[in-house]
N, C-alpha and C positions, 0 to 999 in steps of 0.2 A: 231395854231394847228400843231402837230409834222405831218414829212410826213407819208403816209402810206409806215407799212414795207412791204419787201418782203417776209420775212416769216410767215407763216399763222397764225392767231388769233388761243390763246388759251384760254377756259376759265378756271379755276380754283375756286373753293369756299372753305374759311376757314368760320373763327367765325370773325363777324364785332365786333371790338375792342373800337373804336372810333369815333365817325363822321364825317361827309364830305366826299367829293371825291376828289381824287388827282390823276394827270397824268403827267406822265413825262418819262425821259430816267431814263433807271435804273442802278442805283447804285450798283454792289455786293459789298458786304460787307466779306469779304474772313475773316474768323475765324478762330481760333485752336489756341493750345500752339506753341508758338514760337521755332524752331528749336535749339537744346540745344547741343554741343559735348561733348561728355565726355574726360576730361585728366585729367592726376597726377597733381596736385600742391606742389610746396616746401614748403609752410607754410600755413598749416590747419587752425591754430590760425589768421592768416590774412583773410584767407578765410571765418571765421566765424565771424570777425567783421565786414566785407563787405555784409554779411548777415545781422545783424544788421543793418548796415548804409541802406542796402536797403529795410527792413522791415521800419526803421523810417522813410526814405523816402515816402513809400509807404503809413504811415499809414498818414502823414502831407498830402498827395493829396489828400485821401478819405477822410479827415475832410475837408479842403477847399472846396470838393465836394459838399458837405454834406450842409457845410453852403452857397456855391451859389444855391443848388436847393432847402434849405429851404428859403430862400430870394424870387427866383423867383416864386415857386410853393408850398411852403406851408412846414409846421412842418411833417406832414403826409406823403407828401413824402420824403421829406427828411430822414426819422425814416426807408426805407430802407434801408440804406447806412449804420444802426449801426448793420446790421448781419455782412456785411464784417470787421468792427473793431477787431469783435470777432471774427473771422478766423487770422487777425495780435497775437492776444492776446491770440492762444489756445498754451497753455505749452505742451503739449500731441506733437502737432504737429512740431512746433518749436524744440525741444527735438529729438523726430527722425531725423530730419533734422542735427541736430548737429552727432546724434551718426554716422549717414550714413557718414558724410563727414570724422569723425575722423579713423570710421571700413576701409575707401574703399580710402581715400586719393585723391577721386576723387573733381573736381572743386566744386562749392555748388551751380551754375544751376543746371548741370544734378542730383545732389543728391535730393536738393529741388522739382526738377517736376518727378524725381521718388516717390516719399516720397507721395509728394502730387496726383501722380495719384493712388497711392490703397488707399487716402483717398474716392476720387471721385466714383472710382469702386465699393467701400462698400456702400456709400452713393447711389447710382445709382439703387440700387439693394434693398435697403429699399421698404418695404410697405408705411410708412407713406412717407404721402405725402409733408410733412413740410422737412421731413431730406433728399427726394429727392431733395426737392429746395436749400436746404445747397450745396449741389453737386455743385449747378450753384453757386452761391456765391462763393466757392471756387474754383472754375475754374476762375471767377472774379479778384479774389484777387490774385490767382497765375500770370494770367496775368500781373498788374500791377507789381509785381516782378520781375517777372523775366524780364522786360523790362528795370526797374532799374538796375539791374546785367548786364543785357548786354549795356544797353544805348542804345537800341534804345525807337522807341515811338509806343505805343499802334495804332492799325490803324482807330482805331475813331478820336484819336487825330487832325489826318491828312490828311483823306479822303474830298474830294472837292465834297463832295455832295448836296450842294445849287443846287435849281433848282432841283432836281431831285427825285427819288423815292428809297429810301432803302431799299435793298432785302439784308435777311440774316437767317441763319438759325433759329436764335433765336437771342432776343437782351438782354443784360442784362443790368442792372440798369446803369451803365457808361456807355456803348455806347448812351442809351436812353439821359441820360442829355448831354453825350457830342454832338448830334447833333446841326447843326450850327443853332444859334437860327433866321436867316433871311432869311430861306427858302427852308426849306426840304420839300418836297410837300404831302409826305408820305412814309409811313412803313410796308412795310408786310415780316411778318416772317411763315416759314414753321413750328416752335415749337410755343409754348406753347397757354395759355388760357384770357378767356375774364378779371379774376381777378389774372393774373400776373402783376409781380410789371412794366414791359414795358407796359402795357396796360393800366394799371392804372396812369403813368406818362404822357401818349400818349395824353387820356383825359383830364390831366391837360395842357398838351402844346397844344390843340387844335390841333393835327397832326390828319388825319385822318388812320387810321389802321387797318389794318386786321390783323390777327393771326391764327397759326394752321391749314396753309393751305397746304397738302402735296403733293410733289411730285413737290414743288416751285423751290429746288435751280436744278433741272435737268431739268428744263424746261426753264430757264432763261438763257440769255447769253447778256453778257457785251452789251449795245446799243442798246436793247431792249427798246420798250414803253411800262409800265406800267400804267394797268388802275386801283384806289385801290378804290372798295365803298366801304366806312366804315357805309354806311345803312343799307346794305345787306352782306354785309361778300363776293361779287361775286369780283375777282380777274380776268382781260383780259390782257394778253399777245398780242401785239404787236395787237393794236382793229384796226377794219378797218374803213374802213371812214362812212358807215354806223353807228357802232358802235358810234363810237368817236360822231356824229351828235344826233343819240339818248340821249348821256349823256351831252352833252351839253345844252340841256334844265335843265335836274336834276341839274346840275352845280347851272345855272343861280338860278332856284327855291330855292335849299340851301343858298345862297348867299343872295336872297331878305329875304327869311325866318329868316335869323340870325339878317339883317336887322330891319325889322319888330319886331320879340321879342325883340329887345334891346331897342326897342323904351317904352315898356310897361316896364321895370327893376323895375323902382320908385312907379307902381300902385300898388293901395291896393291889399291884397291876399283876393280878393272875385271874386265866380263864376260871369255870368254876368244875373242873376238873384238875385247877395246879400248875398249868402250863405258865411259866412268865413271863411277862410283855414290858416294856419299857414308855413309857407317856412322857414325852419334853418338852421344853416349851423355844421357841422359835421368838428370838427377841431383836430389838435395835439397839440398846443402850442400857445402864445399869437401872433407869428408869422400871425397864420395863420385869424385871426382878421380882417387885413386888403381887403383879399378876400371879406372876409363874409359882409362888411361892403359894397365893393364896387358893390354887386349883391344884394342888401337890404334884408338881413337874417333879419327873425325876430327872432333873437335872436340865441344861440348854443343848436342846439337839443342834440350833442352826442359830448359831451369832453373827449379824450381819456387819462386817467390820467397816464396810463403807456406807452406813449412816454417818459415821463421826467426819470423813472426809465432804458428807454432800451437807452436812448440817454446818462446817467452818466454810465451805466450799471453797478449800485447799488444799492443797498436801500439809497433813497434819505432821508434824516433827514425832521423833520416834518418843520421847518425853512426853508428848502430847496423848500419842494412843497408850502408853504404858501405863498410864494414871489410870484411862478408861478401863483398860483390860486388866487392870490389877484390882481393882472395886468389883468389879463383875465376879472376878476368881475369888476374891475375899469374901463378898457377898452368896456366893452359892454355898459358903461353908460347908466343903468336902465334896458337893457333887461336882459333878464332870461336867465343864464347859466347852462345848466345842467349837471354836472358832473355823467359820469360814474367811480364806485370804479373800484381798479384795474384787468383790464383782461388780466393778464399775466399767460402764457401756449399756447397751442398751441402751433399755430404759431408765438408768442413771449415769446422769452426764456430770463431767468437770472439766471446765477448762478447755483445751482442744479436742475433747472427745463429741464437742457437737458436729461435726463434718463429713461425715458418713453419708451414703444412702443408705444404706442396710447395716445398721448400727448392733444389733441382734444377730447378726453372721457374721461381724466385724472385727473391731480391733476394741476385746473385751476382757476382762477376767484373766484368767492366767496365761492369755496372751498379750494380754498389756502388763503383765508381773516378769515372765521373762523378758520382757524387753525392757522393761526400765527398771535394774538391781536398784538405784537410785533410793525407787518406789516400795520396791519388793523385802529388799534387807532391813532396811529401818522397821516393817511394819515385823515380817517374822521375830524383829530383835525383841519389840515388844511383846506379841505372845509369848515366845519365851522366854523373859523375864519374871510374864505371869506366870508362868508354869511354874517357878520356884514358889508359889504361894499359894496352888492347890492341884488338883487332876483337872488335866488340859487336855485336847485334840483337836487337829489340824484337820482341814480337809481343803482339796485345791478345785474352785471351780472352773466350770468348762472343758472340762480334759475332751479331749478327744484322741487320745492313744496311747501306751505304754511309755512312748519316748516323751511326753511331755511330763507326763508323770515324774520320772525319772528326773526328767532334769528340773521343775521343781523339786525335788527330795534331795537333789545335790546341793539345792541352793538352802535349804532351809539344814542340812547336816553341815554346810559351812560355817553358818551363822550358829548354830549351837558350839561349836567347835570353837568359834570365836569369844562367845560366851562363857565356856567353860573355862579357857585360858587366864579370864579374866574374875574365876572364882563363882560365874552363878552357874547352876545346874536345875533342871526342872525338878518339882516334889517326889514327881512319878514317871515312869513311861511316857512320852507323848504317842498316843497313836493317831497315824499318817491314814486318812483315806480320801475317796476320788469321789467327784458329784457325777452322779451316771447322769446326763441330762441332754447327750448328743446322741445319736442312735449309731455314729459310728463306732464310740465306745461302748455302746453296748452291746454291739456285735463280735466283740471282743472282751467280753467282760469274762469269761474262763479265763484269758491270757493276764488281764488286769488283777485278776483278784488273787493270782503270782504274788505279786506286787506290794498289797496294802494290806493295813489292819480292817479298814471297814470300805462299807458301799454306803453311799447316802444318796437317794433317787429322787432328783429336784425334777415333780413330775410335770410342773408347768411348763418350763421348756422341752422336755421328754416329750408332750405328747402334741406340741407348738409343731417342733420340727418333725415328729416323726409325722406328721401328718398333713405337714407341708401347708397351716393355717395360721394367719395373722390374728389370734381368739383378740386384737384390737378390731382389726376391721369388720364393720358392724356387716356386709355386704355378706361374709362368710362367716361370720362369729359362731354360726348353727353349727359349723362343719368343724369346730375344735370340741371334740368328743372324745373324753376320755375312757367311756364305754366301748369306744374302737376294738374289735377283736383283735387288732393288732398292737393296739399297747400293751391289751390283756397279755398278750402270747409273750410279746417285749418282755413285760417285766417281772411273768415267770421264768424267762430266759437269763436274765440279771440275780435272781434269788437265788436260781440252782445253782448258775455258776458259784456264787458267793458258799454256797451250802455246800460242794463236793471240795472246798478248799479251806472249810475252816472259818470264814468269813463273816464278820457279823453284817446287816443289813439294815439301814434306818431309811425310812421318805421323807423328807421334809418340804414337799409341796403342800399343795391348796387342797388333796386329795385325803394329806394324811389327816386333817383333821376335819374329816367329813365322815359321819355315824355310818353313811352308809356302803363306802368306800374303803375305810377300817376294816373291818372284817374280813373283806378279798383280800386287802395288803399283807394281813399276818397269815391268812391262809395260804397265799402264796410262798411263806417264808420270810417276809418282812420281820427283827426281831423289835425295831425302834419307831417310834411315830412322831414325830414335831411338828407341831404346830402352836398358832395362835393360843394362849393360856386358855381363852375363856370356851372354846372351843375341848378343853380335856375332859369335865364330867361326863357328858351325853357318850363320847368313843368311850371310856373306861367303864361305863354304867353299858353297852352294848357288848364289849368284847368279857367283861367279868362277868356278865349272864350267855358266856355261847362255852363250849368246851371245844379242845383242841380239832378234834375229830370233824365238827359240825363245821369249824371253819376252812379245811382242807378238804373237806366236802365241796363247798360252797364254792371253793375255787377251781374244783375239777369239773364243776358242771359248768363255771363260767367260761374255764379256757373249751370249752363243747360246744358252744352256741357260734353263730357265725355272723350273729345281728346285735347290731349296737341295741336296738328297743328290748329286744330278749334279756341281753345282760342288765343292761337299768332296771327291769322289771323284779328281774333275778334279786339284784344288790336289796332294793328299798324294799321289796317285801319281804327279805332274810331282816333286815335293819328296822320295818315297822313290828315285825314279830317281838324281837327283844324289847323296845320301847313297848310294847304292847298299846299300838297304834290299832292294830289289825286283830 
């Protein structure tokens, strides 16, 4: 145990990121753009293929990047790292950068981080929420340049932070994977949210985390002890020995806890009354497999088919995604793959799909598949293709009514049709179902569930739009609450319909693989869960210690309450009970 400081405990609360608790001296992590001089140069033209040599530079580190954090942590995360390519690869931007050095004769640091800071400024300044995060991407990227240009080295690179706790203003996707993988204790940052790309890496490296806790880097100073629960989101500056003794039981309890769940990884997915439940794993690429495999997915709830388009950052040829999706179908050996078509927009951009204001209510998903057969036929031809090489399913995102439905399922029964003519046939059934994740389909989800083999409830959009919150923008990020009595109502509204028609029912949001979120899903009727692999012991080790009863329980007193604090209090003390936290 560190000694107690001399200056006084402070407590601080963000948003818990991650789990666990971690204590230690803390780390700052000092950020900004690197100090740039401006002078004349003799030769412009040298200076601009030193720009070059450090853009190739730059762009060869983000790909190694890219491929050791797809190695270690998965396709998904790695499919981060392909927005900063696109920052190397903007002509727009590159091009001013040329004009400025040629206009001003100045060096091409100081021109390049002029250039690129009134990109930042504009980007800064956006509404949406996706071109605000571009912003951090290209502060990202400039960094690693101009590190290049000058020769020195990024301060992740080289910070000696083993052992200890990383305080920073914000981290972005490189500092996160470059922390040293034998023992950062944790991470709390003053910026950003629970579904930023460091938060969502943080999970995958098992760091415990906080986020978005303000008022962090002025209250911190170099050799401070930080205390980070990533249970509770509560942040303690320099704890006192009281302190420290209270959390040291929690320690211990998380540790056995982790323990314990791993012991049940291999047991059936049944309550422990026999009811069965289905656990998947939610993937980007054949990469990501090997997780899924080693935390026993039954099978891939939610395959995300446009990483392979944002990782070529192309239209991939139908030869191109058939390899992919034939490995994956090969690779699950028997289990069920279910591919989703592609959901590119949003927050994943290709090509003319940057031009939007409102890229997220725009031209996305299955309304950029029906409009470009192009796009849509080549990629269905390859799923089913795969299909002929193990049990497959389809599911279309974005629906928002019967008739789109429809006329994707005409498009994807033409292309089997064409298929078949031609001698292939899928191994089995494909079944056809619809991502509930707009609220006008779900107000219509009796009439939908007509329609299809399954429901899959993508509840991060679900509960974005029903609740009418940018969970980017940090101004309202509080007010994107899944606890909402109105999602609750929502998405026993989607279950029953799904249930008086027959209908199977999977989540594969940020919800479904959340311990304490689980258990209202299946009680509500939910029959499948997908998520992140590493994420499946703690839900499987919760729902195989509740019985069917206690969890239909559980969700008739949630849809009862009329306060978001009630239900959250509800969930995590049904959820600390099984972990036997409480």
């Amino acid at each position: 145990m560190q000694a107690e400081s001399s200056r006084p405990e402070i407590r601080l609360q963000g948003t818990a990121a991650a789990p666990g608790v971690g204590r230690g001296p803390a780390y700052l992590l000092l950020q900004g753009m690197a100090i740039v001089a401006c002078q004349k140069v003799p030769d412009v033209e040298a200076e601009l293929r030193r720009f070059d040599l450090a853009l190739e530079a730059t762009r060869q580190a983000i790909t190694k990047l890219r491929q050791e954090v797809a190695q270690s942590l998965g396709e998904s995360e790695a499919a981060i790292f392909d927005a900063h390519l696109l920052v190397l690869d903007d002509v727009a931007l590159i091009d001013d950068v040329s004009k400025e050095v040629r206009a001003t004769g100045f060096n091409v640091e100081f021109c390049f981080q002029e250039v690129v800071q009134r990109y930042i400024d504009i980007f800064e300044r956006m509404e949406d929420a996706f071109l605000r995060e571009r912003a951090s991407d290209i502060r990202d990227v400039t960094s690693r340049v101009l590190h290049h240009l000058l020769g020195t080295r990024p301060a992740h690179a080289t910070m000696a932070a083993r052992q200890q706790v990383v305080v920073a203003r914000d981290l972005t996707p490189s500092e996160t994977a470059g922390l040293p993988e034998d023992g950062v204790l944790a991470f709390v940052t003053e910026e950003g949210g629970r579904t930023g790309h460091s938060a969502i890496m943080a999970r995958s490296l098992e760091i415990p985390a906080v986020v978005g806790v303000k008022g962090l880097m002025e209250a911190v100073q170099e050799g401070d002890v930080i205390l980070v629960d990533g249970e509770t989101g509560a942040v303690v500056i320099n704890p006192t020995g009281a302190t420290l003794e209270g959390y040291r039981s929690q320690e211990l309890a998380i540790r056995r806890r982790r323990d314990r769940v791993m012991l049940e990884i291999a047991l059936p997915d049944v309550t422990s009354d026999g009811e069965g439940f289905a656990l998947q794993a939610n993937i980007g690429g054949p990469e990501d497999l090997e997780d899924a495999r080693l935390y026993c997915a039954q099978g891939v709830g939610l395959y995300r088919t446009e990483n392979l388009y944002l990782r070529l950052d192309a239209w991939p040829t139908e030869a191109q995604q058939y390899e992919e999706y034939a490995e994956v179908v090969r690779e699950a050996k028997g289990r069920l793959v279910t591919f989703r078509t592609l959901d590119l927009g949003g927050d994943k951009r290709l090509g003319d799909l940057n031009d939007e204001a409102n890229p997220f209510m725009g031209y996305r998903a299955i309304r950029l598949c029906l409009d470009r057969p192009d796009v849509f036929r080549p990629q269905l031809r390859a799923i089913l293709r795969a299909a002929a090489l193990g049990p497959v399913a389809v599911m279309f995102p974005m629906i928002s009514g019967i008739e789109e439905f429809r006329r994707a399922k005409e498009v994807l029964t033409s292309v089997a049709d064409e298929l078949a003519a031609e001698g292939i046939r899928p191994k089995e059934r494909i079944r056809l179902g619809a991502m509930i994740e707009i609220p006008s389909v779900a107000a219509v989800a009796e009439d939908l569930a007509q329609e299809v083999d399954f429901f899959s409830v993508g509840t991060n959009d679900l509960v974005q739009y029903l609740l009418a919150v940018d969970r980017g923008n940090p101004r309202i990020s509080a007010l994107y609450e899944p606890a909402h009595p109105a999602v609750v109502r929502t998405l026993e509204r989607i279950f029953k319909a799904a249930r008086q028609h027959g209908v199977a029912t999977a989540v594969c949001g940020e919800l479904a693989g959340d311990p304490v979120w689980a258990p209202l899903l299946i009680g509500l009727g939910a029959h499948e869960l997908s998520m992140a692999p590493p994420a499946i012991p703690e839900v499987r080790f919760v729902l195989r210690h509740s019985t069917k009863d206690e969890l239909v329980q559980l969700a008739q007193r949630a849809l009862a309450l009329s306060e978001c604090a009630a239900i959250k209090a509800l969930l995590a003390d049904y959820s600390a009970t099984k972990l036997k936290l409480r």
